[in-house]
N, C-alpha and C positions, 0 to 999 in steps of 0.2 A: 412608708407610704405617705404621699403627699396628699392634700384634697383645697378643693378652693375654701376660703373661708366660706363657711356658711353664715356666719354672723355680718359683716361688711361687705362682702363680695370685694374686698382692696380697695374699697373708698374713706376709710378714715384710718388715716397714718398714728392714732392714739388708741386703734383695735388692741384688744386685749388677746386676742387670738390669734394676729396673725400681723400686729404693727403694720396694718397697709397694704402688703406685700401681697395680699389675697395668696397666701400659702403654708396650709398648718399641718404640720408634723403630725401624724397618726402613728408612736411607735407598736410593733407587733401586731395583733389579729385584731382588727377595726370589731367584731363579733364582740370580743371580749371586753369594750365599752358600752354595748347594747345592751339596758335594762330589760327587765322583762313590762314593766309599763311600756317600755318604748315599742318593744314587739306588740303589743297586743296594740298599739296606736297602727303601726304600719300594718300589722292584719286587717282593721277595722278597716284604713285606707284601700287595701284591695280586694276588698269582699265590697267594697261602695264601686268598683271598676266593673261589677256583674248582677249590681244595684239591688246589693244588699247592706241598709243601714245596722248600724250598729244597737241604735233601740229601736221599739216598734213604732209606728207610723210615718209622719213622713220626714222631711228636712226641719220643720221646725219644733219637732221634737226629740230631735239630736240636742245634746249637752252640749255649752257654749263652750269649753273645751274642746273637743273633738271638733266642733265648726270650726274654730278657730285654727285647729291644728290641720285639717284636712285640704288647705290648701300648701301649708310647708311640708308635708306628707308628698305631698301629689306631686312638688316641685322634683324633690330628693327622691323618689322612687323613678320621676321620667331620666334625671340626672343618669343615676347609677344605670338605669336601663341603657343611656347611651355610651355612657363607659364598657359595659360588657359587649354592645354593640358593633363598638369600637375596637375592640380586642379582637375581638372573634374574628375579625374582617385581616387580623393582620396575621394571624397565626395559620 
């Protein structure tokens, strides 16, 4: 499986991830890189899609972590949403 860099998007030809090229090798099941902190980030991101935060009160008592992370969440979950999107329409 190929994926666009997510680190550069192919804007710096000294990426570590992907020399520029915006395209990084994912060998075998992309799952079986998924931590389990990562799952419970990308949970927390779509229980916030039905406006449900992850601690109680409101946005700014969300952890600067998860703030910070809730917008590279939201990118990569609209991503893959249109990748399967994508699929589906051709099969």
């Amino acid at each position: 499986m190929v994926i666009a860099c997510p680190t550069c998007a192919g804007k710096d030809s000294e990426c570590q991830d992907c020399g520029g090229t915006n395209r990084v090798e994912i060998p075998g099941c992309p799952r079986h890189r998924v931590k389990p902190e990562h799952e419970a980030a990308i949970h927390a991101a779509l229980q916030m899609e039905r406006g449900i935060l992850p601690a109680g009160g409101g946005w700014l008592d969300q952890s600067a972590t998860f703030v910070d992370a809730f917008a590279v969440l939201t990118n990569e979950i609209s991503h893959w949403r249109q990748v399967a999107a994508k699929h589906a329409t051709q099969e």
